[in-house]
C-alpha positions as CSV (number, residue, x, y, z in Angstrom):
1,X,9.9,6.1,-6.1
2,X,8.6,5.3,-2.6
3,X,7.4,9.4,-2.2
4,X,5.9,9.5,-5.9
5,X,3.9,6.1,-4.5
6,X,2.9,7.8,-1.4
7,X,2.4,11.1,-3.5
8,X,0.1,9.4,-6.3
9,X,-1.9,7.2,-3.0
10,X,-2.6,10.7,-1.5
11,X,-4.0,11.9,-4.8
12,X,-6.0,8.7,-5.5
13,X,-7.4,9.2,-1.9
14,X,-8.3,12.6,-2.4
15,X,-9.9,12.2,-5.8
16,X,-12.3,9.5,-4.2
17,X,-13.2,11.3,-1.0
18,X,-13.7,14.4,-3.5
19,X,-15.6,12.3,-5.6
20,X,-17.7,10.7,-2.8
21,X,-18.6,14.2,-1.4
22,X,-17.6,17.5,-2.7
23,X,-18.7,19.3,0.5
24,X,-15.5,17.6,2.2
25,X,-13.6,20.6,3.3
26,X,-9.4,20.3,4.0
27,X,-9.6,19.2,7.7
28,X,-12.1,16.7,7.3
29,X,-9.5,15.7,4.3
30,X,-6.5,15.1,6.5
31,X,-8.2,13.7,9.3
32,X,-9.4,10.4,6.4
33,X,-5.7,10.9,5.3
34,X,-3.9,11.0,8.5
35,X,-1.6,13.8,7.2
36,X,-1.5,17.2,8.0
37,X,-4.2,20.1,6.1
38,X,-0.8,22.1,5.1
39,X,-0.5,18.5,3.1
40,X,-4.0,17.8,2.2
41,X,-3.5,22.0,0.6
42,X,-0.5,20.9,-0.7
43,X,-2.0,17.7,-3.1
44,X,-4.9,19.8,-3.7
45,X,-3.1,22.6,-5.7
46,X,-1.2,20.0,-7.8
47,X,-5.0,18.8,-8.6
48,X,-6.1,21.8,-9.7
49,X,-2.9,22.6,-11.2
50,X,-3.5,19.2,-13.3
51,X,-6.9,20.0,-14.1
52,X,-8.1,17.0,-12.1
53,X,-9.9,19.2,-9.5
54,X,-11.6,22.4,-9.8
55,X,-13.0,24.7,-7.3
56,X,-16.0,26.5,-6.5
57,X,-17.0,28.7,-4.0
58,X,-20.3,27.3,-2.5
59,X,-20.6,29.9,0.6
60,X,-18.4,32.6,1.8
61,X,-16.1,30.6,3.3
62,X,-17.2,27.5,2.7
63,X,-15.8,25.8,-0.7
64,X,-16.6,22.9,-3.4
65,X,-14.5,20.8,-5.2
66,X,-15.6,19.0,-8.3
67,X,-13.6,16.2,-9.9
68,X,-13.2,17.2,-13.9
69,X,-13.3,14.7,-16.5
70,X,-9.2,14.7,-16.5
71,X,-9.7,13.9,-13.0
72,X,-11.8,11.1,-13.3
73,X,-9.4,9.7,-15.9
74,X,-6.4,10.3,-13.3
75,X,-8.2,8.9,-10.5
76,X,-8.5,6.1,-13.1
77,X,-5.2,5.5,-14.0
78,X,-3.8,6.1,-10.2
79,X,-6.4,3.0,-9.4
80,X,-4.9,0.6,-11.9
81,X,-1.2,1.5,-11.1
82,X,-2.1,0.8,-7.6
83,X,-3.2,-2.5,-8.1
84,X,-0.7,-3.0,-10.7
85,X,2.1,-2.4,-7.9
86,X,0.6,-3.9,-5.6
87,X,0.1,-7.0,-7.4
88,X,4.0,-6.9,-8.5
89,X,4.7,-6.9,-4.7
90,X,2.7,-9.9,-3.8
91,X,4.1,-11.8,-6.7
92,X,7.9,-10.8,-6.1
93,X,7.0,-11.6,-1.9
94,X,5.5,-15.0,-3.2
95,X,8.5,-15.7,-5.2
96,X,11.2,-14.6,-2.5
97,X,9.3,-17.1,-0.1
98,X,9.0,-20.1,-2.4
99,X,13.0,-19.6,-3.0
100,X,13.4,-19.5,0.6
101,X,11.0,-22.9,1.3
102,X,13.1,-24.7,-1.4
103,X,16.6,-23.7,1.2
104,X,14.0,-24.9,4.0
105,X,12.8,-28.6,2.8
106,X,16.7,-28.9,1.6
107,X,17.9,-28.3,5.1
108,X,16.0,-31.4,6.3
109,X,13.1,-28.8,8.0
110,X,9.3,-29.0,7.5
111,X,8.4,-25.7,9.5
112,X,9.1,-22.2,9.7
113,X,9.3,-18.8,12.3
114,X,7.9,-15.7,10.7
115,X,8.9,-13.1,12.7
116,X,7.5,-9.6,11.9
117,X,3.7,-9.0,10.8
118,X,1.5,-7.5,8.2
119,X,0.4,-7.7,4.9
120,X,4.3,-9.7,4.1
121,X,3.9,-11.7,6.8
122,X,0.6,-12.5,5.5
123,X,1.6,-13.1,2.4
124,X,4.7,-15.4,3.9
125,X,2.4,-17.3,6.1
126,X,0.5,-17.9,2.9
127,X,2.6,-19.1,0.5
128,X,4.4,-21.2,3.4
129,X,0.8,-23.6,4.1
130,X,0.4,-23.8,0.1
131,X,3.8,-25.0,-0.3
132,X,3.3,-27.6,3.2
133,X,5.6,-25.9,5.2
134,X,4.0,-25.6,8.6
135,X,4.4,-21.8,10.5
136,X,5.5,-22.1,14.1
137,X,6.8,-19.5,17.2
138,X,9.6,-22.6,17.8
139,X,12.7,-21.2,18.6
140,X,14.6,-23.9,16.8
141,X,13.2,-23.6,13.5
142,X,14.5,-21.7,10.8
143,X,13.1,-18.0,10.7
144,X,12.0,-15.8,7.6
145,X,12.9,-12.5,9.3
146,X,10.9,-9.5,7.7
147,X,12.2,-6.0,7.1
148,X,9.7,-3.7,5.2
149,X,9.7,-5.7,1.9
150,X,12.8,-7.4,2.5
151,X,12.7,-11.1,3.8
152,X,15.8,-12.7,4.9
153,X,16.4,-16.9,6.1
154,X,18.2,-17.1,9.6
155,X,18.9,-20.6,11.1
156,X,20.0,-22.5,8.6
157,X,23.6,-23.4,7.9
């Protein structure tokens, strides 16, 4: 699933820098991407393939693409499943951490370690000052250690 995601972010990306300017060439593409042209080609095909993306020739070398209706719609529906996912993975992270203050306050503990950073962490550090659980960098409080998505307990028994 984690390649379709990536896959279907590219796409969405595309289809809005596309959308935003149609003069974009392939380069200019990857750099906004940070993947290689050969990839940027690579998504682009499967656009036109789809129907989402059609191309024009606007100079000799130099080419256009225009977003069809279909594309629109995709872009559409590649927007809401983003936010639908993302969503699911802020309530699921939310959830895992309220679980995790309930082992906390039951060990006799009122703080927390987050060790690890981004958008989880975030979300941790979050849910950790709703639920009055101060977040600390002492060594002797329990940790939520964070592994991509994953978010174990250490340091209570």
């Amino acid at each position: 699933m984690e390649s379709t995601t990536n896959d279907e972010l590219r796409e969405l990306s595309l289809l809005e820098q596309i959308e935003s300017d149609p003069n974009v060439n392939q380069s200019a593409l990857a750099t906004q991407l940070g993947v290689a042209v050969g990839t940027v080609n690579w998504h682009l095909k499967r656009l036109i393939a789809k129907g989402a993306v059609k191309v024009s020739r606007a100079e000799r070398k130099k080419l256009r693409y225009i977003i069809t209706p279909e594309g629109l719609a995709l872009r559409a529906r590649l927007a809401v499943d983003y936010v639908e996912r993302s969503f699911s993975v802020y309530r699921r992270t939310r959830q895992r951490v309220k679980d995790h203050v309930t082992k906390i306050r039951k060990a006799g503990y009122e703080s927390v370690r987050i060790v690890g950073s981004g958008d989880v962490a975030d979300i941790c550090k979050l849910t950790c000052l709703e639920q009055g659980i101060a977040v600390v960098n002492d060594k002797s409080a329990p940790a939520l250690i964070l592994d991509g998505y994953k978010i174990k307990l250490e340091g209570i028994e």
